[in-house]
C-alpha positions as CSV (number, residue, x, y, z in Angstrom):
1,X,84.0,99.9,113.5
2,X,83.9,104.0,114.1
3,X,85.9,106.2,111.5
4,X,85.5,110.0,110.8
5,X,86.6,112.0,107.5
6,X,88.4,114.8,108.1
7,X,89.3,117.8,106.1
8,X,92.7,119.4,106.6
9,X,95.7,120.9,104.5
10,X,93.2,120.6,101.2
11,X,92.1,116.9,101.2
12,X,89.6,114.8,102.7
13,X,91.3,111.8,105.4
14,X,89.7,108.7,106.4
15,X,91.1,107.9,109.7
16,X,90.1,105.8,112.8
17,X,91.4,105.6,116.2
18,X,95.1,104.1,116.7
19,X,96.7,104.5,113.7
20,X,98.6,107.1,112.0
21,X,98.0,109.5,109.2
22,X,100.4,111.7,107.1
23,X,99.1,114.8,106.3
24,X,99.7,118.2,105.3
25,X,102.1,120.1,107.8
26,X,100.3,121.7,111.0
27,X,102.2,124.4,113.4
28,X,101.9,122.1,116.3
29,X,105.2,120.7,117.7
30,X,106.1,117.0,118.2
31,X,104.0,115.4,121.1
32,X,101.4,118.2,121.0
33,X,97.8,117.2,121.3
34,X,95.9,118.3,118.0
35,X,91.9,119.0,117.8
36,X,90.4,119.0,114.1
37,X,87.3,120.6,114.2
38,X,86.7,119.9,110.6
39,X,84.7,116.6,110.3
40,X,82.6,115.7,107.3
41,X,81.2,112.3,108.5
42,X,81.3,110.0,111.7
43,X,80.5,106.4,111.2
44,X,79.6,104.3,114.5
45,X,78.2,101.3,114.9
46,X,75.4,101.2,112.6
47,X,74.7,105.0,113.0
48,X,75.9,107.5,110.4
49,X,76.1,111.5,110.7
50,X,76.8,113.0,107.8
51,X,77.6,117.3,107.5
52,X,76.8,119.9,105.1
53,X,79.3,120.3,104.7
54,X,80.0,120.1,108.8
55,X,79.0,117.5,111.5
56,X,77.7,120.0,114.4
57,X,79.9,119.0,117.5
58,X,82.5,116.6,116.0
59,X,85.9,116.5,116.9
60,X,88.9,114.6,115.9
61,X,91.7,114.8,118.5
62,X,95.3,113.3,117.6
63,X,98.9,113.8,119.0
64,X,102.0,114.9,116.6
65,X,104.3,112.3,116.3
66,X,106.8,114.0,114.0
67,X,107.4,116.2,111.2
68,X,109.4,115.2,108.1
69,X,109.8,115.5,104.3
70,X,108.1,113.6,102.1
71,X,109.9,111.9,98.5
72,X,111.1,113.8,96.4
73,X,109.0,114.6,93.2
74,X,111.4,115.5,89.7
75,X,110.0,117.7,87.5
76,X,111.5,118.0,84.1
77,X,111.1,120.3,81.2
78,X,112.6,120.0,77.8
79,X,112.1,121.6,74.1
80,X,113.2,119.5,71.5
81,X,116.0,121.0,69.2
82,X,116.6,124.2,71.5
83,X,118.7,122.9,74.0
84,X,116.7,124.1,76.6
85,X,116.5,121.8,79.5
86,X,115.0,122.2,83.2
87,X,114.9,120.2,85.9
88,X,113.3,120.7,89.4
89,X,112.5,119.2,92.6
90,X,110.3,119.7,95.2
91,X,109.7,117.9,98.6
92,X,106.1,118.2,100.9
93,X,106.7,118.8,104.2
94,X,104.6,116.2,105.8
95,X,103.2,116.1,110.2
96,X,102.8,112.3,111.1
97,X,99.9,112.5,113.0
98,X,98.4,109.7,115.4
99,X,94.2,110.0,116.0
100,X,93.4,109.2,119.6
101,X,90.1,110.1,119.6
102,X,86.5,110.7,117.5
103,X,84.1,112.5,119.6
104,X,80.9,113.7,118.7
105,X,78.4,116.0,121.0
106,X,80.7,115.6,124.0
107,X,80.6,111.4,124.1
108,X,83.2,109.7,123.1
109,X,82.9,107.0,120.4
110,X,86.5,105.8,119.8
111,X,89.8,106.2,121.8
112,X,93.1,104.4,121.1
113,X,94.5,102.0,123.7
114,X,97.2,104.5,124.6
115,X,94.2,107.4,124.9
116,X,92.5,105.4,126.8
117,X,95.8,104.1,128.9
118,X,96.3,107.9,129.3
119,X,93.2,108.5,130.8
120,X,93.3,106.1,133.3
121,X,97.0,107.5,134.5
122,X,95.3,110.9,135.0
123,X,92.7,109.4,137.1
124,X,94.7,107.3,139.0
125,X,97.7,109.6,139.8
126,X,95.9,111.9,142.1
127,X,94.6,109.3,144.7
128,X,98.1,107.8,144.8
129,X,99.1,111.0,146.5
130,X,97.6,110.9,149.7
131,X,99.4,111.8,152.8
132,X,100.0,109.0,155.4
């Protein structure tokens, strides 16, 4: 099993290849590809690199699925017996994130499926394009 902890927007992810994180929001647009260079630890296998506070050469890359709001969190003040009462609300804007890939020194430990399927497109496509 390979996983990498990442840091960004303020707090520390776990996250492995083919699933979905959300996280803080990032400036990239839906569909974008996404490189966090910002990897405290890389787990493969049985081998274990850990950073201080950085792994040297460790990338994370992911695609943005979306951006949306998170819940709504109430906040509510009151002082007893003034009649002073104040509510607010605040929503996170939150990127949904997909991790396709944890790479470390250039080799690639973990791809998704659709990484991977991806990969094999681009390689493919340009021998299918061969003039008869």
């Amino acid at each position: 099993m390979t996983y990498a902890i990442i840091e960004t927007g303020g707090k520390q992810i776990r996250v492995e290849p083919g699933r979905f994180y959300d996280i803080e929001l990032l400036t990239a647009q839906p569909d974008e590809k996404v490189t966090i260079n910002s990897v405290l630890l890389v787990q493969h296998e049985d081998g274990i690199s850990i950073g201080q506070p950085l792994v040297a050469g460790a990338t994370v890359e992911g695609t943005v699925l979306r951006h949306f709001r998170g819940r709504k969190v109430l906040v509510y003040k009151m002082k007893p017996k003034k009649k002073t009462r104040k509510k607010r609300g605040h929503r996170q804007e939150i990127t949904r994130l997909l991790i396709n890939s944890i790479t470390l020194n250039g080799q690639v430990f973990a791809a998704s499926e659709a990484a991977t399927a991806e990969a094999l497109e681009a390689e493919n496509s340009p021998a299918e394009t061969t003039a008869e």
